[in-house]
Structures are given as structure tokens and as C-alpha cells.
N, C-alpha and C positions, 0 to 999 in steps of 0.2 A: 337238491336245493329247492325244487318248488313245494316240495311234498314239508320241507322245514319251514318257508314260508306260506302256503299254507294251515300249517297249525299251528304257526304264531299268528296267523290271520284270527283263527277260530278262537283261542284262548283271550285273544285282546278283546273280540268279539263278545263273549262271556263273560267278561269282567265289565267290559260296557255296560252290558246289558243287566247287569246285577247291581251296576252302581245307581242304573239311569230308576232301577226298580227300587233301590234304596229313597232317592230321592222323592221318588211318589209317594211312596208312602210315607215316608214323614212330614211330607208338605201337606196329606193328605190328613196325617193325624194331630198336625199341629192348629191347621184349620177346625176340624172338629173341633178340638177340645176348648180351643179360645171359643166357639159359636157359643156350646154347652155351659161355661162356664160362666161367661160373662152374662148367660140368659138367666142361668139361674141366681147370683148375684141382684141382678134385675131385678128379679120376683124378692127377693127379699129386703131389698131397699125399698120399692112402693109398698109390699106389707108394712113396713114399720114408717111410710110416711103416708099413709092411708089413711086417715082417724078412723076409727070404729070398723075397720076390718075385720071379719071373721074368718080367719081360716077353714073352721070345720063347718060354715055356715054357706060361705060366697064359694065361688068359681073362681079359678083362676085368671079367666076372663076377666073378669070385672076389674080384674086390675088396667084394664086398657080398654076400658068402656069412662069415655071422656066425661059424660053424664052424673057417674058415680064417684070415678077417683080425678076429675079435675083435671089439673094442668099435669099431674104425675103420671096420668095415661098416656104422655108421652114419652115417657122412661120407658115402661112397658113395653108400647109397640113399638119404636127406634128399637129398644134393643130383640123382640123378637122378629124384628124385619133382618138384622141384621146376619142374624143366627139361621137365617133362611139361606140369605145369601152368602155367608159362610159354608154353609151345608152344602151349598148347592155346588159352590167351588172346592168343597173337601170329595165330592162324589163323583168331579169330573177327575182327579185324583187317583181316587179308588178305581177307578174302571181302567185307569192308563197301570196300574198296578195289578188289578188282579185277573183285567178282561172276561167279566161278567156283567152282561146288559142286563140281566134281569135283578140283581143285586143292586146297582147302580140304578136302575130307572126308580128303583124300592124307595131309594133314598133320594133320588131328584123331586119325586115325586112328596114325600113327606115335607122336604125341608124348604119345597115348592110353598108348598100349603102353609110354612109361618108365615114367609112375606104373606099372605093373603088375609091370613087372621090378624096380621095386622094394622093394615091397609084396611078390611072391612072390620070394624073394632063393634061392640055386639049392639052400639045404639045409632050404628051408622048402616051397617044392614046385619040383622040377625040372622034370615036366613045364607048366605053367603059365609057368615062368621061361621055359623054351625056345622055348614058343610066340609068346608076348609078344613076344621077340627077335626071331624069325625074322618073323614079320608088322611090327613095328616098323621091320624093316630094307626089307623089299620095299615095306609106303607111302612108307617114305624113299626111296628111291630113287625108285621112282616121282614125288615132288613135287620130289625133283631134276633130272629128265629133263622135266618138263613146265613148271618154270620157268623153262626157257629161252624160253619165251614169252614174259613179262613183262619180260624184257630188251632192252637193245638190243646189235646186234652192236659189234664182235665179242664181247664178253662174252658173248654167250648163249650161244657155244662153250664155254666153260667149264664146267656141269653135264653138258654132255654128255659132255665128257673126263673128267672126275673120275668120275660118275656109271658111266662106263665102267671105270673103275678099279675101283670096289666090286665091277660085275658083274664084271670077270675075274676078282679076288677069291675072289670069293662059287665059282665054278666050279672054280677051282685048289681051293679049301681042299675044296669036295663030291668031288673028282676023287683027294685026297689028296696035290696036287702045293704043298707049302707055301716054296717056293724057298727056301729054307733059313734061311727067319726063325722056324720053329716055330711051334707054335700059335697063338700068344696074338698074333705078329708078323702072321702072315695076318690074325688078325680085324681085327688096327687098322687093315692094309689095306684091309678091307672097310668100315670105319666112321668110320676119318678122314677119307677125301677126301667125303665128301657132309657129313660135319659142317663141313671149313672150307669147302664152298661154303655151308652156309647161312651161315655169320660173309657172306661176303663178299654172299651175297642180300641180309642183313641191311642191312647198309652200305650197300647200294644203295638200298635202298628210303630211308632216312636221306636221303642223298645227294639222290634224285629229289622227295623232299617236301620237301628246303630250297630246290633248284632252282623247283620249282612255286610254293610262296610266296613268291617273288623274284621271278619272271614276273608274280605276281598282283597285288602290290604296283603292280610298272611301269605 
């Protein structure tokens, strides 16, 4: 009798434990994807209420440089402060799911850095703005290239390609070679494809915790 209760102890235990894993991680990717989404949304509504915006011209910045774009640089930085602290909440998530501090600190760290870029907007301190960005982008990447772990193939191909992207990016724009998209064109190169790999991390993790509580159920 103890040896039966016992391993109805352990099995209940596993099922706990697999449900409580379900839960992180969808609360974890549900937070992502709303940060991700709503941010980029964001950028596309002050593009088109910007007058005289240049895409392949301006920085994405200047969309929340109060100076340039006005009262609508508050669009911008609200919705990138928010998408930090989304971030930041979808990471403490991640790490109760997957328990890796160094994945986790990748991402506390990046989506650290929007609050601050928007908080320091580029006519309020530049230097601060720049910095924020620039570490903001290399944690990003960084927990792009190292979530190919927590995937499965072939998908886990996927951050590394994109991730790849940003770095060749990142080198063409330092090198001054901007293939003739301009400025503002290069950087979205550098910052779109690891933003829709997280949309699509996001969805995965969504995906693999309804998967797991369907298994747990059976």
C-alpha cells in the first residue's frame, strides 16, 4: 500500500509539474507577443502620423524624439516602455519555465533597455538613448541565437538565420555599406528580423504549452 501510494504521489507530482510548466510558458508567450505586437503597431501608426517621415532616411528613434515627431513621440515611447516591461514580465516566465539564467538575464537585459530608450528619447539625452540601443540590440540578439535551443528542428534554424540577418546588418551599417535602403532602412534590417523571430518564439511557446496540457489531460 505505501509503495501504491507512493507512485500515485510521483505521477500526481508530474502532472503538476507539467501543468504548472504549461502555464509559464503560455503566460510567458502570451506576454511576448502582445509587447512585440503592440510595439510594432506603434511604429506604424507615428510613421503615418509623422508628416514628412522618411523611412529609408530617419531612425527609428526619431519616432520618439519629442523635438521631431511632436506630441506623437508619445505613442512611441508609451508603447516602447511598455513592451519593456512586457518583456521583462514575459522573461521572468521564461526562466520559471525553462530555468536558464543566462537566457533569461539575455532577455531581462534587452527588454531592460526599451524602458530606457524610452525614458531617454534621443533629444532628451543622446548619449543614454544610444547606449540603451545598442546593448538593447546585442542582448537581443544574443537570446535570439541562444533560443534556438529551446526549439525544435527545423525551426531552431530559424533565429539563427534571421539572427544572422541583424548581424550582417549591424556590420554593413558599422562599415557604412547601407545597400541602398538608407539609414533608417539598414536599421529596420538590424531590428526586424529578431523582433518577428520573437512573434514566432512567442507562438511557439503558446503552441507547445497547449500541446503539453493535451498530453497531460490523456
Amino acid at each position: 500500500m505505501i509503495e501504491e501510494g507512493s507512485t500515485t504521489n510521483l505521477i500526481s507530482a508530474h502532472f503538476q509539474s507539467r501543468i504548472m510548466n504549461y502555464d509559464n510558458k503560455k503566460i510567458a508567450g502570451l506576454l511576448g507577443f502582445v509587447a512585440t505586437v503592440q510595439f510594432v503597431l506603434a511604429v506604424f501608426i507615428c510613421e503615418a502620423l509623422y508628416s514628412g517621415y522618411s523611412v529609408g532616411q530617419q531612425y527609428i528613434s526619431d519616432l520618439g524624439n519629442w523635438s521631431l515627431a511632436g506630441n506623437y513621440a508619445a505613442i512611441f515611447n508609451a508603447s516602447i516602455i511598455l513592451a519593456g516591461i512586457l518583456g521583462i514580465a514575459s522573461a521572468y516566465f521564461i526562466q520559471k519555465a525553462f530555468k536558464n539564467r543566462l537566457f533569461t538575464s539575455l532577455l531581462m537585459i534587452s527588454t531592460f533597455c526599451y524602458i530606457l530608450i524610452g525614458v531617454f528619447a534621443e533629444d532628451i539625452s543622446m548619449p543614454m538613448h544610444g547606449i540603451s540601443a545598442l546593448i538593447g540590440l546585442i542582448f537581443g540578439l544574443g537570446a535570439t541565437f541562444m533560443s534556438s535551443k529551446f526549439v525544435k528542428s527545423p525551426l531552431s534554424y530559424a533565429p539563427i538565420i534571421l539572427g544572422g540577418v541583424t548581424l550582417l546588418a549591424i556590420v554593413l551599417q558599422s562599415s557604412g555599406f547601407y545597400l541602398g535602403l538608407g539609414l533608417g532602412g539598414i536599421e529596420r534590417l538590424e531590428v526586424y528580423p529578431y523582433l518577428l523571430w520573437g512573434l514566432v518564439f512567442d507562438a511557439y511557446l503558446i503552441g507547445e504549452a497547449s500541446n503539453t496540457a493535451f498530453t497531460s489531460k490523456r
